[in-house]
C-alpha positions in Angstrom: 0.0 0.0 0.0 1.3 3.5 -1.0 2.5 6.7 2.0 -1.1 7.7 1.2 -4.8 6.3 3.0 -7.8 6.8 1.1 -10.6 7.8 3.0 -12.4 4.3 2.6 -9.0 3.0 4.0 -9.2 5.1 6.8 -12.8 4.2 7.6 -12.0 1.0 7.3 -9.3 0.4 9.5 -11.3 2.0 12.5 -13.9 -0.5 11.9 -11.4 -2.8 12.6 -10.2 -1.8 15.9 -13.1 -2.8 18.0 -14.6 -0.4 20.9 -13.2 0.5 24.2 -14.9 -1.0 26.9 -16.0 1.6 28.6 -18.0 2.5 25.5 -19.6 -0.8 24.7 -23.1 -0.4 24.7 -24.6 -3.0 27.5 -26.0 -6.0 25.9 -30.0 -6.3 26.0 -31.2 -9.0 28.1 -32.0 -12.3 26.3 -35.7 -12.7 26.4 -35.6 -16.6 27.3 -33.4 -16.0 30.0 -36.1 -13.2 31.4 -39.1 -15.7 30.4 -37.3 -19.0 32.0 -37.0 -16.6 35.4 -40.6 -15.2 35.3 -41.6 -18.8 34.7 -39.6 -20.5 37.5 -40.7 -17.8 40.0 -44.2 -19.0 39.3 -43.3 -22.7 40.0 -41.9 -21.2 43.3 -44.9 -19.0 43.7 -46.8 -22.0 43.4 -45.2 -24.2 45.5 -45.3 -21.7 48.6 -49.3 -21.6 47.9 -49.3 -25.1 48.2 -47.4 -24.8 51.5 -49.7 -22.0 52.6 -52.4 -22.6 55.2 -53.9 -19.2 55.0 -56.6 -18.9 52.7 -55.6 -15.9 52.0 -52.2 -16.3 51.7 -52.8 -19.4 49.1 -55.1 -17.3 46.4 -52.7 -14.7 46.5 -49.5 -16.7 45.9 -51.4 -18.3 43.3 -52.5 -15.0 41.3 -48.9 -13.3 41.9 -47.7 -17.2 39.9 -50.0 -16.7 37.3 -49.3 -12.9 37.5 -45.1 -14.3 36.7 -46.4 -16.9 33.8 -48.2 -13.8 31.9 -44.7 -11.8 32.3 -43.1 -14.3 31.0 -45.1 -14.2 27.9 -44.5 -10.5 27.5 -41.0 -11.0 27.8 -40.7 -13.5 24.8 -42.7 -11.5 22.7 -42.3 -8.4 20.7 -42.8 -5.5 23.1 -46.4 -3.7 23.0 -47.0 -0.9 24.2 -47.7 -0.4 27.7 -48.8 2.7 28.3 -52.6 4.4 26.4 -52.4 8.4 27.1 -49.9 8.2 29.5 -51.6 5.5 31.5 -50.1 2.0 32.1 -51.9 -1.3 31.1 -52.2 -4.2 33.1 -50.6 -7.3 32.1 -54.0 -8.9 32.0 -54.6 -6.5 29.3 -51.5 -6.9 27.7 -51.0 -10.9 27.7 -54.3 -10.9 25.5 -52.0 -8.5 22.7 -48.7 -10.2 23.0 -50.9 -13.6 22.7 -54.4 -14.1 21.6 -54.7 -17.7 22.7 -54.3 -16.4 26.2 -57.5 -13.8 25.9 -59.6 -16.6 28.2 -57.3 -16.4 31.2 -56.5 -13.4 30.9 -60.2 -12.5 31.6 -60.0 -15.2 34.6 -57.0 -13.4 36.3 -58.0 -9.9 36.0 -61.3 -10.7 37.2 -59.6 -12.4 40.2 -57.5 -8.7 41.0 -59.9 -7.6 43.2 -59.7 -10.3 45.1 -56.1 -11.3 45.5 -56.1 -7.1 46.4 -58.7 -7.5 49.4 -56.7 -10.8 50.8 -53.6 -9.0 50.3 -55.3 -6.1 52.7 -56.4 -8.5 55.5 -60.0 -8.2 54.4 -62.1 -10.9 56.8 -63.5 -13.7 54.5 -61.8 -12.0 51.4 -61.2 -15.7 49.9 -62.9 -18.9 51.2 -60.9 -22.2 51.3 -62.2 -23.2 48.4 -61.5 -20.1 46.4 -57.9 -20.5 47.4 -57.8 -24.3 46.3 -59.7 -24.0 43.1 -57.1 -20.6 42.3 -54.1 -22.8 43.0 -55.4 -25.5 40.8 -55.9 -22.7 38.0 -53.1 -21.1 38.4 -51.0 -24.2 38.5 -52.3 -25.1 34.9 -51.9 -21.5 32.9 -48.3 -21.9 34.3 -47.9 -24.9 32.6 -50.0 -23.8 29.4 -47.3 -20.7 29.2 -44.5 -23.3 29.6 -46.1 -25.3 26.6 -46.9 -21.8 24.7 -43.4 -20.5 24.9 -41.6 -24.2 24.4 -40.2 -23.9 27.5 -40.0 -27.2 29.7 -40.0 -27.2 33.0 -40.1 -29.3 35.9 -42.7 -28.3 39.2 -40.7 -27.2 42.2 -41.2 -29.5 44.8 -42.1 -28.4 48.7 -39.2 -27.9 50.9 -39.1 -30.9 53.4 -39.2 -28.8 57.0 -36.1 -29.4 59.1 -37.1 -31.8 62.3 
């Protein structure tokens, strides 16, 4: 090559001489690796309402698991937007954008809200035993629906044997 750099050169070779580190831009998060944490939180979230002898305490484990399976689904997906005049959406209303096969639970948690909300508050006989049993159950298959949905396998967390 001659004394002289053409400009094409010159771009070139600074293309070649990768960034410093301090100026890398920080890698987005994967959105698997956000969707396989969402998703085992939920196991976990499940597995201390199964644990839980609180009414209560069970129906609102079980809706914050099912509340972690719909995040996980936004986090696979393309992003939608979350926010309508300046006011944010609930992922009950999002799930049902990000995916349409979804629309039916979606319904069934958001109706729920309420609910989880008053037990969360100490309301007396905000959730009845039964409430809390048949939620778990629910919630226990749309976490597994999401797993199937996004191709993710996973395996249900088993309860923590108490120390003797």
């Amino acid at each position: 090559m001659s004394g002289t750099m053409t400009a094409r050169g010159v771009h070139s070779a600074a293309q070649s001489v990768p960034p410093s580190p301090r100026h890398r831009p920080m890698p987005a998060p994967r959105p698997a690796h956000t969707a396989v944490g969402q998703l085992h939180a939920a196991r976990m979230g499940l597995a201390e309402a199964a644990e839980a002898t609180s009414p209560a305490v069970r129906y609102v484990c079980a809706h914050l698991a099912a509340l972690r399976a719909a995040a996980a689904v936004l986090a696979s997906r393309e992003p939608v937007e979350t926010h309508r005049r300046g006011r944010p959406r609930s992922v009950w209303v999002l799930l049902p954008e990000a995916e349409p096969a979804l629309r039916e639970w979606a319904a069934f948690f958001a109706a729920g809200a309420d609910k989880r909300a008053a037990a969360e508050a100490g309301l007396p006989r905000a959730v009845t035993p039964r409430e809390a049993e048949e939620l778990l159950h629910d919630a226990g298959v749309f976490v597994s629906l999401v797993e199937d949905t996004l191709g993710i396998t996973s395996q249900p967390t088993l309860p923590i044997p108490e120390a003797s």
